[in-house]
py3Dmol code that shows the C-alpha trace and the ligand (Angstrom):
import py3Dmol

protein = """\
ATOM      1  CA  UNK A   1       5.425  26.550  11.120  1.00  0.00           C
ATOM      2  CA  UNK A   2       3.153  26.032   8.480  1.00  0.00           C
ATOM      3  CA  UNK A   3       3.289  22.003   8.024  1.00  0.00           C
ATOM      4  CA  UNK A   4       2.265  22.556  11.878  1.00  0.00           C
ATOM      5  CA  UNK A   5      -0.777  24.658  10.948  1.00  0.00           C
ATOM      6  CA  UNK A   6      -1.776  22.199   8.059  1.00  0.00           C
ATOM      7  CA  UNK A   7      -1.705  19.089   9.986  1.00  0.00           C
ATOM      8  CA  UNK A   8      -3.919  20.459  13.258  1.00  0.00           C
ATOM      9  CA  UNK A   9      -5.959  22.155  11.187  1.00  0.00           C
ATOM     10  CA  UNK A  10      -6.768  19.046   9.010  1.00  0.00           C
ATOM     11  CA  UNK A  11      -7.012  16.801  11.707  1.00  0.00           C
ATOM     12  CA  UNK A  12      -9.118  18.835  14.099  1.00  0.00           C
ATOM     13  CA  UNK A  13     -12.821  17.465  12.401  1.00  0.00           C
ATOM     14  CA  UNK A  14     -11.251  14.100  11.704  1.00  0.00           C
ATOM     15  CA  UNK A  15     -10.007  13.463  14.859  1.00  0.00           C
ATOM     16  CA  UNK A  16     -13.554  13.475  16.457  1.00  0.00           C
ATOM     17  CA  UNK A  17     -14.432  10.968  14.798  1.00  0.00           C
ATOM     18  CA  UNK A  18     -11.335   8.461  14.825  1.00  0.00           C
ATOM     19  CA  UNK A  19     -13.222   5.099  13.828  1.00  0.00           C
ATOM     20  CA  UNK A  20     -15.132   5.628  10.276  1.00  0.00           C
ATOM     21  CA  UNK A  21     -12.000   7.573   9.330  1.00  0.00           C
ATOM     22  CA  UNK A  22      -9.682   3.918  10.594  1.00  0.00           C
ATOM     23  CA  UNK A  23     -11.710   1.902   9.063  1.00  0.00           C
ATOM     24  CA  UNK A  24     -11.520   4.019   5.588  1.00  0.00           C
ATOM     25  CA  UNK A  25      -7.552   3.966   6.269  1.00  0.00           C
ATOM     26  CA  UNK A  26      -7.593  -0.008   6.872  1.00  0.00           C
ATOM     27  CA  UNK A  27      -9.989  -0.816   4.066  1.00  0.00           C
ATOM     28  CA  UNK A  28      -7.366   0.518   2.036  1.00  0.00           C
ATOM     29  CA  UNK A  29      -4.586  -1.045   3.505  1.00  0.00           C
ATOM     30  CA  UNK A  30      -6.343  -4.497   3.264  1.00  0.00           C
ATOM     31  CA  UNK A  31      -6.885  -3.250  -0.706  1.00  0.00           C
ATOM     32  CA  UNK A  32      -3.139  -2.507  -1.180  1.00  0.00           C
ATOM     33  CA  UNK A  33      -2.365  -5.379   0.849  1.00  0.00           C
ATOM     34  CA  UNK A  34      -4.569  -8.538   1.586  1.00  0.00           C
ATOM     35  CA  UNK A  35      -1.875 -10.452   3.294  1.00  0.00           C
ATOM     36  CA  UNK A  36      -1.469  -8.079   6.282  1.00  0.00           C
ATOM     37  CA  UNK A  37      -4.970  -8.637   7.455  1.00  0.00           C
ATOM     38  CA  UNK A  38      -3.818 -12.334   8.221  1.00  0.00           C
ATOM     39  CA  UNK A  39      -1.293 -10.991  11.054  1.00  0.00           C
ATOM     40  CA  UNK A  40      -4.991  -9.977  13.082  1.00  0.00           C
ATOM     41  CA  UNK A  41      -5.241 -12.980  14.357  1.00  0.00           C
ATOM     42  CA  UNK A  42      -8.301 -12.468  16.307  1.00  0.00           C
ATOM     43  CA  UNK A  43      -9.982 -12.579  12.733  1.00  0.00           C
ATOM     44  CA  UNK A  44      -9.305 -16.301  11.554  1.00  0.00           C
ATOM     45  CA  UNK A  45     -12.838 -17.023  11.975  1.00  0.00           C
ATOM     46  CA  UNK A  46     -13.792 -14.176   9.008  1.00  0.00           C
ATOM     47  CA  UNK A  47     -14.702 -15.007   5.946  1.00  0.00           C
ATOM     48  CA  UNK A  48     -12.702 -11.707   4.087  1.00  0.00           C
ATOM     49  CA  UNK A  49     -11.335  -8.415   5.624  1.00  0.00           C
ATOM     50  CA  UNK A  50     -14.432  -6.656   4.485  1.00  0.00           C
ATOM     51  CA  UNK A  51     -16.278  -8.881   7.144  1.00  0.00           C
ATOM     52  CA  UNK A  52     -13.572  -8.192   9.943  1.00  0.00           C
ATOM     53  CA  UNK A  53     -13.803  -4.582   9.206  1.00  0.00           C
ATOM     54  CA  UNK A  54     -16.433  -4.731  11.573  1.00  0.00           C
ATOM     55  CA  UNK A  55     -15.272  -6.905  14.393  1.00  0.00           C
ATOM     56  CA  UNK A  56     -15.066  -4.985  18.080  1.00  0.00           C
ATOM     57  CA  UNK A  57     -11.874  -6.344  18.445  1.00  0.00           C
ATOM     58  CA  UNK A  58     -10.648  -4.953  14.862  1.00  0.00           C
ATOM     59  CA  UNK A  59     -12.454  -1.878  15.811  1.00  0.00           C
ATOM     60  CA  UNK A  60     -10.266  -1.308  18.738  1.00  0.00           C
ATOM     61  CA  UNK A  61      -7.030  -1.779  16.781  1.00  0.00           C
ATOM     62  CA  UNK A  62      -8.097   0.912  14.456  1.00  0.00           C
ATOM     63  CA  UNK A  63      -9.488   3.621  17.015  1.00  0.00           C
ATOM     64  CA  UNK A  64      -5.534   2.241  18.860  1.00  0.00           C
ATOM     65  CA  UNK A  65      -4.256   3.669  15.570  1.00  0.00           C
ATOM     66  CA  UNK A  66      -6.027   6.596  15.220  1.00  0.00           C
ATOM     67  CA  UNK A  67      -5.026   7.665  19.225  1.00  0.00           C
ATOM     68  CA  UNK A  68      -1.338   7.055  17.758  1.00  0.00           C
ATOM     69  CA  UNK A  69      -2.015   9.764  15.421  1.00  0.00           C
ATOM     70  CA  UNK A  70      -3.799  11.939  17.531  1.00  0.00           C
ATOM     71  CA  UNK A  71      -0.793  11.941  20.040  1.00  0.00           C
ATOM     72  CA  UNK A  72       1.944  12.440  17.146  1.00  0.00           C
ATOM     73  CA  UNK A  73      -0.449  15.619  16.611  1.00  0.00           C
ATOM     74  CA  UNK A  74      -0.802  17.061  19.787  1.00  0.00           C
ATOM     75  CA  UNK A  75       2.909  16.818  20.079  1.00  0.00           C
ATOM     76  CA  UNK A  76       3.780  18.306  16.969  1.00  0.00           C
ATOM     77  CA  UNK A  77       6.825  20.643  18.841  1.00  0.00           C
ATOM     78  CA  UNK A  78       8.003  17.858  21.087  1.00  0.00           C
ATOM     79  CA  UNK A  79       7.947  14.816  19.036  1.00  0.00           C
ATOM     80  CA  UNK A  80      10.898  13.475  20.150  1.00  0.00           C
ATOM     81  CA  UNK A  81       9.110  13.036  23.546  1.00  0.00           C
ATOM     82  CA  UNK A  82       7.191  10.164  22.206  1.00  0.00           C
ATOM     83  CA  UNK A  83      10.395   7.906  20.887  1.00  0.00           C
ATOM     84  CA  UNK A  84      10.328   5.279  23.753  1.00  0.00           C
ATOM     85  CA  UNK A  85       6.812   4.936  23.667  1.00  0.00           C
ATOM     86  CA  UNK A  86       7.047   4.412  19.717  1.00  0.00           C
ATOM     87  CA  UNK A  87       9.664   2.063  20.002  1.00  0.00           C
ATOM     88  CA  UNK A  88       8.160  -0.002  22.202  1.00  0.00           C
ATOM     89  CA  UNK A  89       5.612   0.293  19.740  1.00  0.00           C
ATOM     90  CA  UNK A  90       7.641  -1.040  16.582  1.00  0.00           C
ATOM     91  CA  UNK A  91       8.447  -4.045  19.135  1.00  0.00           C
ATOM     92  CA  UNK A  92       5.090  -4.915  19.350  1.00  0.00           C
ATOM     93  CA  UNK A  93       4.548  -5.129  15.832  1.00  0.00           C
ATOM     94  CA  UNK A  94       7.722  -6.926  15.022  1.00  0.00           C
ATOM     95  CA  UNK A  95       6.242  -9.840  17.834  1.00  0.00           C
ATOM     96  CA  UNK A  96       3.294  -9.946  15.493  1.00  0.00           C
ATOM     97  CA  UNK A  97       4.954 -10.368  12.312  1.00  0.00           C
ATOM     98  CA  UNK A  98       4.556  -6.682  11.003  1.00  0.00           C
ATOM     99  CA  UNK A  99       7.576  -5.785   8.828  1.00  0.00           C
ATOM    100  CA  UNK A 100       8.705  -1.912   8.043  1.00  0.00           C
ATOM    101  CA  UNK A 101       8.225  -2.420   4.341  1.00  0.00           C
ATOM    102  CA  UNK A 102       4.539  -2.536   5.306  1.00  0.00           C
ATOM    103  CA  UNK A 103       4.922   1.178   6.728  1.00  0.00           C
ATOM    104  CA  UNK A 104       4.847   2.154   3.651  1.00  0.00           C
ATOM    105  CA  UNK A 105       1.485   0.462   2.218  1.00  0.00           C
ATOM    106  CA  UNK A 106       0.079   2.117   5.566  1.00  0.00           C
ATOM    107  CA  UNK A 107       1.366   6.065   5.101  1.00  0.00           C
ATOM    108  CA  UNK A 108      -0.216   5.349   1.124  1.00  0.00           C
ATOM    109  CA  UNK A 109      -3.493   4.387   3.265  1.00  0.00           C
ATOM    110  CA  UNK A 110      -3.558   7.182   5.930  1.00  0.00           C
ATOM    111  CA  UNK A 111      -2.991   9.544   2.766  1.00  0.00           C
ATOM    112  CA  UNK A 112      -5.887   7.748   1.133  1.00  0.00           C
ATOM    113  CA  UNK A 113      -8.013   8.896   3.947  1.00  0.00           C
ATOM    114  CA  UNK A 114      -7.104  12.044   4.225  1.00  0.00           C
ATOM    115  CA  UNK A 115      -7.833  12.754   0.481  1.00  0.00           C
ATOM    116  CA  UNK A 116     -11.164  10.911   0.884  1.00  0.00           C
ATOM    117  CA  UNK A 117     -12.199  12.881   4.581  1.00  0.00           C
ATOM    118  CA  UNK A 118     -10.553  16.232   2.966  1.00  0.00           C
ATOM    119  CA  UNK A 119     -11.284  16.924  -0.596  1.00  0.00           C
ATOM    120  CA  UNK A 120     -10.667  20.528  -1.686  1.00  0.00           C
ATOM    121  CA  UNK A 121      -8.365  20.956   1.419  1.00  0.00           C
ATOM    122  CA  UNK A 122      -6.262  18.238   0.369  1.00  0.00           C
ATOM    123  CA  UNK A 123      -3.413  19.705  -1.017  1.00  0.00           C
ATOM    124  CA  UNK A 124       0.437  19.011  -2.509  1.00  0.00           C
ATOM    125  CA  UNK A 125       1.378  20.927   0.317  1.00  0.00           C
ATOM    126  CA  UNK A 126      -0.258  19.223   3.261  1.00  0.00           C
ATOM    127  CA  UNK A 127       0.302  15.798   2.161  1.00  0.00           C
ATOM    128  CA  UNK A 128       3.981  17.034   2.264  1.00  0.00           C
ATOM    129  CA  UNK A 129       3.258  17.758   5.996  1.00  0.00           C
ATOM    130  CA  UNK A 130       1.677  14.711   6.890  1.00  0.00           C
ATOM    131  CA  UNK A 131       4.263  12.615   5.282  1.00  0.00           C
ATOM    132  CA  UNK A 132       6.972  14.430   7.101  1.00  0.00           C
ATOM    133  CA  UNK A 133       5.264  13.759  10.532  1.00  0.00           C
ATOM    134  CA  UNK A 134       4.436  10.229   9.251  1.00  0.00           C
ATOM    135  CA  UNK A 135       7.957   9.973   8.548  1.00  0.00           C
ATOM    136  CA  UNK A 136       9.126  10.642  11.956  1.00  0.00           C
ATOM    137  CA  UNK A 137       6.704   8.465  13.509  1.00  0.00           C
ATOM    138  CA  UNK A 138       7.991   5.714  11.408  1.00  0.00           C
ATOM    139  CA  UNK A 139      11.480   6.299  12.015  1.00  0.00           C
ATOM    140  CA  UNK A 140      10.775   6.074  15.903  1.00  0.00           C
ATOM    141  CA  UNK A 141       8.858   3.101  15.493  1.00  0.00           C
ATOM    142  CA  UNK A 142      11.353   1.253  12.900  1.00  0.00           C
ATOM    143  CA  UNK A 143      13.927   1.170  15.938  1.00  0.00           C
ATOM    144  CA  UNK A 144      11.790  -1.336  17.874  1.00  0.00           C
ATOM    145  CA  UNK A 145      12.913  -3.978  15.257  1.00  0.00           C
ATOM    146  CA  UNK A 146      17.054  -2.869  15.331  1.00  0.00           C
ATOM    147  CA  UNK A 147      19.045  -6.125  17.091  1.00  0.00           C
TER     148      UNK A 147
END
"""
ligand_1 = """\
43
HEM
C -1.368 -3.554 18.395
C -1.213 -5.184 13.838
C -0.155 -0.748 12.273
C -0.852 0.978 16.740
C -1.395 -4.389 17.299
C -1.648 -5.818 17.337
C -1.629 -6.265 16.046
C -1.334 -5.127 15.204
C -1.875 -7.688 15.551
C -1.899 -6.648 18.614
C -3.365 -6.902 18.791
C -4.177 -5.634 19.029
O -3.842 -4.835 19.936
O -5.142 -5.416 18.273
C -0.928 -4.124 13.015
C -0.742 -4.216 11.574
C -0.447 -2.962 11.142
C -0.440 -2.087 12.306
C -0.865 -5.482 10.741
C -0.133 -2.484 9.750
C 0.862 -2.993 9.043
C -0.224 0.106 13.351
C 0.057 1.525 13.308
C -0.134 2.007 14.565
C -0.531 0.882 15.403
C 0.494 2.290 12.059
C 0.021 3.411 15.081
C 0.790 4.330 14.507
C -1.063 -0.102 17.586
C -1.233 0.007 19.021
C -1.346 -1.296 19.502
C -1.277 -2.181 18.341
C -1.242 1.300 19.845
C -1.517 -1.738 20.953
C -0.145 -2.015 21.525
C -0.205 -2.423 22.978
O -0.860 -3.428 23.274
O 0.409 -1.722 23.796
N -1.188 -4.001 15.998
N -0.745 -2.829 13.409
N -0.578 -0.250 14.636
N -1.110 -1.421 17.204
Fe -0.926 -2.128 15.333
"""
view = py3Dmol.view(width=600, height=400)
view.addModel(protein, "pdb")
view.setStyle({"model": 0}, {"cartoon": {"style": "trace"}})
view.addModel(ligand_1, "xyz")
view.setStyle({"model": 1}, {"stick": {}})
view.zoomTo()
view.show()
């Protein structure tokens, strides 16, 4: 339907370029939340998270992220089809010491981007979208940390 329309057609020029649109999506993260940049461990040796921002290995997380997205997108009528892979995904991040709360410090960020990368085309009704499909994402990911 039309959240379907919204999100492909928003992510369609952002998507080519995955990294500078991370990296505005962590910077914000790190902004709302300072503390989660600690759980990268590969970054002790950086003097703030503005420094890390530009680490290869920090890099990779992001552009990681990003191909997270991109998949949730291109399987916008089967997303159900990605739960075990997502899962597995929350388990990861509950072995590094992610918690769900911070899901939703990231969905602020990823909307923070897309308001930045979108402008005009940023509207009430497409951040409705994106939220929904963020939602479900979530939800499928949340499950990796159930006993
Ligand atoms: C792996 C942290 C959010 C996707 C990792 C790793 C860390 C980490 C420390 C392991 C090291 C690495 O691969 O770089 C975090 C933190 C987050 C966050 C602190 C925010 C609270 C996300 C989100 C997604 C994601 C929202 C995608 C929706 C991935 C992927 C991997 C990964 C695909 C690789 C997993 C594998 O090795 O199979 N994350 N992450 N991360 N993260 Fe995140």
């Amino acid at each position: 339907g039309k959240d379907k329309e919204l999100i492909r057609g928003s992510w369609e020029s952002l998507g080519k370029n995955k990294v500078p649109h991370g990296v505005i999506m962590f910077s914000r993260l790190f902004e709302l939340d300072p503390a989660l940049f600690s759980l990268f461990r590969y970054n002790t040796d950086c003097g703030s998270p503005q420094d890390c921002l530009s680490s290869p290995e920090f890099l990779d997380h992001v552009t990681k992220v990003m191909l997270v997205i991109d998949a949730a997108v291109s399987h916008l009528d089967d997303l159900h089809s990605l739960e075990d892979f997502l899962l597995n995904l929350g388990r990861k991040h509950q072995a590094v010491g992610v918690t769900t709360q911070s899901f939703a410090v990231v969905g602020e960020s990823l909307l923070y981007m897309l308001q930045c990368s979108l402008g005009q085309a940023y509207t009430a009704p497409l951040r409705q979208a994106w939220l929904n499909m963020y939602s479900i994402v979530v939800a499928a990911m949340s499950r990796g940390w159930a006993k």
